[in-house]
Each structure stands twice: as structure tokens, then as C-alpha cells.
N, C-alpha and C positions, 0 to 999 in steps of 0.2 A: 212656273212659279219659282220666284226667287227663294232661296233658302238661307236664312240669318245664322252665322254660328256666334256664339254667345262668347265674348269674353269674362271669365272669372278675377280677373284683376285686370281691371283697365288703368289703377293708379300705378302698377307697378312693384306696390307695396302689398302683400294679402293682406295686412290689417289695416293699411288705410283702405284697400278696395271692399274690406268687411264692413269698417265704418260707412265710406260711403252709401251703404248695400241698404243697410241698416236706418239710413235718415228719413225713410217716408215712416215707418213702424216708431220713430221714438219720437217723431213729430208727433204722431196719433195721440202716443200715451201723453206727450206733454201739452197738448190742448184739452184733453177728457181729462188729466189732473189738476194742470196748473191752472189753463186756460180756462177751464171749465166750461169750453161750448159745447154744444148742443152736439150728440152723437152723428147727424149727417152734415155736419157745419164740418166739423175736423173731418168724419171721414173724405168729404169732397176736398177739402185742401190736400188729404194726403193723395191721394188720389193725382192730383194736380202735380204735388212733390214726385211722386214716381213716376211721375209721367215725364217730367222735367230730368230727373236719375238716366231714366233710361233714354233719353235722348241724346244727351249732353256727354254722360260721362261712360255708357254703356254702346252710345252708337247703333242705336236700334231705330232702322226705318222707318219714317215717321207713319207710313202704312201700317207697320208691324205692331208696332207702338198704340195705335188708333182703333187697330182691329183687337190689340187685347184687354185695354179698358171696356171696351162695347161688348167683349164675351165676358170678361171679370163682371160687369154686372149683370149682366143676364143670366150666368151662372150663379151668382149669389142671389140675386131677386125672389129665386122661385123658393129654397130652401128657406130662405128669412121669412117672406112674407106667410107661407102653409104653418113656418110657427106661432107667427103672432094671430093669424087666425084662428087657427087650432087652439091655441091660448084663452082668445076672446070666446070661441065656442064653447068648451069646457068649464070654462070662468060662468058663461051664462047658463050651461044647463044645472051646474052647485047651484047658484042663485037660485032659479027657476022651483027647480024641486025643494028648496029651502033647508039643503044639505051644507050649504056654507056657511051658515051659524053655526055649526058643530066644528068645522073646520078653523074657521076665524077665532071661536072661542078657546078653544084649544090651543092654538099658537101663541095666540094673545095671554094665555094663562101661562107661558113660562117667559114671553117678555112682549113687552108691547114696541121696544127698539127695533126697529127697521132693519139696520143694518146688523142686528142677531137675527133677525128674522130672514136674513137672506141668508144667513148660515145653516139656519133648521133650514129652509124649505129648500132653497136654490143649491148650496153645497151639499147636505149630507143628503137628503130625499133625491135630488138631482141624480146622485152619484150611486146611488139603489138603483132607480128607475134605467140608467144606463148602465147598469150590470144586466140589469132583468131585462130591460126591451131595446135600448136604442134607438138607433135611426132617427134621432130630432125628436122620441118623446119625452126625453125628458125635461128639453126646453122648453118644450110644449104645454108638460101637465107643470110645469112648477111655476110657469110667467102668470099662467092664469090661477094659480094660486096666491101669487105676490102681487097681482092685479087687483084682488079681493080683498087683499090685505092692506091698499092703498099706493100701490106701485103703477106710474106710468104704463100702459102694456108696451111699447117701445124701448122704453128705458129696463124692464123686466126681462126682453127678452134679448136685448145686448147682456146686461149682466147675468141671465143664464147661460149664454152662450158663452162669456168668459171664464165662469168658474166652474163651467163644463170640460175644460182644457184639463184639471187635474185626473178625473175618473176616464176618459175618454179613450185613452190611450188602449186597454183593456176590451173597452166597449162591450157589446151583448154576450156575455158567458166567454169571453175573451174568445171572439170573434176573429177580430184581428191582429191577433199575436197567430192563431192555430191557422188562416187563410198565409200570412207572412212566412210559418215555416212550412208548407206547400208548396208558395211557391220559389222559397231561394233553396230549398231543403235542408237549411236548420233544422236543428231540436226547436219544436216550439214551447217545451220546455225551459229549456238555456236562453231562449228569443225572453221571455218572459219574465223570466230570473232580472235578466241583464235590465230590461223597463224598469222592474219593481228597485230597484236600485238606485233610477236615474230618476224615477217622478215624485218621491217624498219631496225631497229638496223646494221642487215646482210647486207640489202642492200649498206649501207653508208662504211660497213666493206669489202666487198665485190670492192666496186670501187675504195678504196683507193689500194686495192690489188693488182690489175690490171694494177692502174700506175705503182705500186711499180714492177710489172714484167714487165713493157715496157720499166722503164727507172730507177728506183731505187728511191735512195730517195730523188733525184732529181726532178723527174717527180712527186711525193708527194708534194712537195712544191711548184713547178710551177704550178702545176692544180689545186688543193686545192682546188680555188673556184667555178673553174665549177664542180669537182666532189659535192660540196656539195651543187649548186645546181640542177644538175642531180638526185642526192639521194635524197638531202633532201625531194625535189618536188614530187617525187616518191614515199618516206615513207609517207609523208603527205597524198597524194592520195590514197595510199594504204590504211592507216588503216582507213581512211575514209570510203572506197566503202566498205572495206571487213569488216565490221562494222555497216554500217547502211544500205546498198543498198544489198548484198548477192555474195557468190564464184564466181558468171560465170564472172562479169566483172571488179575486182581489176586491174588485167595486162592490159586493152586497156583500162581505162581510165587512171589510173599511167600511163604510158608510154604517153599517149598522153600532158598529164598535162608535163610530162617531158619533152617532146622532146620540145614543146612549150616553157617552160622556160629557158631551153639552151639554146636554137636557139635565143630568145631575149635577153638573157644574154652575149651572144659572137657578138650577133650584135651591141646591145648597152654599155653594162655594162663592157663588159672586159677591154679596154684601157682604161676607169677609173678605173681600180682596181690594172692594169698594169699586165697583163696576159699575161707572157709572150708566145707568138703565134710563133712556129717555126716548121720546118718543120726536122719531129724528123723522122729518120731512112731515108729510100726510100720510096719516096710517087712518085705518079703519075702525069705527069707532069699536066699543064693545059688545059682546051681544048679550042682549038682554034674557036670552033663555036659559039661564042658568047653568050650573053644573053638566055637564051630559055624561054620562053610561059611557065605561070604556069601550065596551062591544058598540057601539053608536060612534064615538069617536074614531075607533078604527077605520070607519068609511071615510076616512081621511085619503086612503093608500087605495080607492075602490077606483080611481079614474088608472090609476097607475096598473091596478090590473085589467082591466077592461086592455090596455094600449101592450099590455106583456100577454096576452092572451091568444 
């Protein structure tokens, strides 16, 4: 078997061969914002773009080239698809047991906006849920929560998966910062330090993103202020815990410091700031069973442990 060795700048230049590197990934982003198609519409083009990259300008065997798009998707197939399932199954046992009137109303009682609703559920719960368990549950339990909430399950579980990029890093009780200083023999201490310093920045880059694909640059200007306090609160906490306290618990205190500051931000602070609060796509209607019992509403976070357990 032939062995490919990779060149790193094939232009010559490292920043034009970074650029070039770079054109299938800002293709992506500029069909899912500007373009606005359909998430496997661009994915398949980009796809096509790096396939084109790496032939052309990389010099990668058209064998080599052929056999790594056919393991790129089989590789990503299995993990995407167990989430949207997992998603779809969780979504229907709330239904079922007639536990996600509690949930829906609850959400729906500090805003009925979609694209805040992907803030509580998919960013700040999201980023709990992957302090506590990992492994794909957090895209998991929060798609079929945003499912319920009137969220495509497709489209729910690409944008968990995106806004999953800021707590990630960390992952289950900082997993993989303490497995990283293992194996290079770091402090995985200082390993972690050094994160908590470099993903505030992403975070806040990371949310603005996200409006920008639910609703463009619209949805950028109307959120603005809870995206930044969502992040903000969030980078602050982070590079706090993963700085002075240690890897395992950056994502569930961030997250928690966050969801808390949203949640009193849109309760108190929004109509003073004039937020505009609309019910952006298909959302779910309201539920009619009234008020519920804090201890009742708690069974909100009940799938999250079952999957931390």
C-alpha cells in the first residue's frame, strides 16, 4: 500500500495554503447563513468543495481522496444518527408520560422566542449536561427538548451540536483535559488553565453564530443582549473555575452561573432593554395545565439524570 505524505502548504505561502485549507468550512458557514440551504444541501456541496481542495490543490490520490469521504461518512453517520434517535425517543417518552407539559410550560414561561429558547435549553442545559455525562447526551437530551418545543429534530440536533463546541472542550468532569495530561505528561492542571483562557472568546463567537443561523442578521441584533449575557456569564465562570478550582467542574458551574443569569435577565431585565421577545419560526403552543410546582418542574433535568447516572 501506497503511503500519501501530506503537504502543509502546497501554495507556497502558509497563509494563502491556510486560506485555501479553510474554503470547504467557510463555504458551510456561508450557505447555512447567507445561503440559507438546507443543512445536508451545503453539507453535500462542502463535501464536494474538499473533495475538489484536496485533489487539486493538495495532490491527494484520487483513491485516498475517495476512501476518506466514504469513512468521513460512516464515521459521522452512526454518532449523528443515535442522536437524533435518542432525541426522537426521549422527546416521546416526556410526551407519553405527559411530563412535557411541565417542561414546555416552564420554558415557554420565561419566553416563548425560539432562538432564547435555544439559549436556555441547547446552550446553558446543553453545557450542564456535558459537564455531568457527555458522550452525545447532551445533544441528545436537549434536541428532543427543542423538538417539543417546535424545533425540527434535524435541524435541533445540528444546532446542538454547534453550540455544543463551547462546553465541550472540558467535557464529562473534565475528562479530557485529565486523559490529555496522561498522556503528553502535562499538569493537567496548567492543560486546563491554558483552555479556560482560549474558549471564553469562542463561546461569545460561538452564540452569536447560532442566532446568525436561526434567523440571520436579524436575529444578531434582536438577541444581542441575552446572547451576551448567556456568554458573557459563562466565559466569566469558566475561566474562573478552570483557573483557580481545576478541569472536572468549568461546564456545571458555567452553565449553571449562566442559565441563572438568563433566566433573571429575560425575567427582569429584557423589557427594559426592549428585547424584542417573538415567537420566531414554529414553537409550541402553550400548555394549558397551568402553573406547575417547582419540585414538579424540576423533572425538567430528570432525563439528564437518568443519562449522568
Amino acid at each position: 500500500m501506497n503511503l500519501w505524505q501530506q503537504n502543509y502548504d502546497p501554495a507556497g505561502n502558509i497563509w494563502l495554503s491556510s486560506l485555501i485549507a479553510s474554503l470547504p468550512i467557510l463555504f458551510f458557514f456561508f450557505a447555512l447563513i447567507k445561503l440559507k440551504l438546507k443543512g445536508y444541501v451545503a453539507a453535500s456541496w462542502t463535501v464536494v468543495i474538499a473533495l475538489a481542495v484536496a485533489l487539486l490543490f493538495y495532490k491527494m490520490p484520487v483513491d485516498h481522496a475517495l476512501a476518506s469521504v466514504v469513512y468521513g461518512f460512516f464515521y459521522g453517520l452512526w454518532p449523528i444518527a443515535w442522536i437524533i434517535i435518542a432525541a426522537v425517543f426521549v422527546y416521546k417518552i416526556s410526551v407519553k408520560t405527559g411530563q412535557f407539559d411541565i417542561i414546555r410550560s416552564s420554558i415557554l414561561s420565561i419566553t416563548p422566542d425560539q432562538r432564547l429558547q435555544m439559549l436556555i435549553v441547547g446552550f446553558c442545559f446543553g453545557a450542564f449536561l456535558e459537564g455531568a455525562a457527555g458522550f452525545g447526551a447532551p445533544v441528545a437530551i436537549t434536541a428532543a427538548l427543542l423538538v417539543g418545543l417546535g424545533f425540527n429534530p434535524l435541524y435541533a440536533a445540528g444546532l446542538c451540536l454547534i453550540v455544543n463546541t463551547a462546553p465541550v472542550a472540558f467535557g464529562a468532569m473534565g475528562i479530557p483535559i485529565l486523559v490529555a495530561g496522561q498522556v503528553t505528561g502535562l499538569d493537567s492542571f496548567e492543560i486546563g488553565q491554558m483552555v479556560g483562557r482560549q474558549l471564553p472568546f469562542l463561546t461569545i463567537i460561538v452564540l452569536f453564530w447560532i442566532m446568525a443561523i436561526m434567523d440571520g442578521w436579524r436575529g444578531v441584533k434582536e438577541t444581542w443582549p441575552a446572547v451576551m449575557v448567556a456568554g458573557g456569564s459563562f466565559a466569566i465562570a469558566q475561566y474562573l473555575s478552570s483557573n483557580f478550582i481545576g478541569p472536572e467542574l468549568p461546564d456545571i458551574i458555567s452553565s449553571l452561573v449562566s442559565l441563572v443569569c438568563l433566566t433573571l435577565f429575560l425575567k427582569t431585565l429584557a423589557a427594559d432593554t426592549h428585547l424584542p421577545l417573538r415567537r420566531y419560526g414554529r414553537v409550541a403552543g402553550r400548555s394549558d395545565a397551568g402553573p406547575h410546582p417547582a419540585i414538579r418542574q424540576g423533572k425538567l433535568f430528570a432525563p439528564g439524570r437518568r443519562f449522568c447516572s
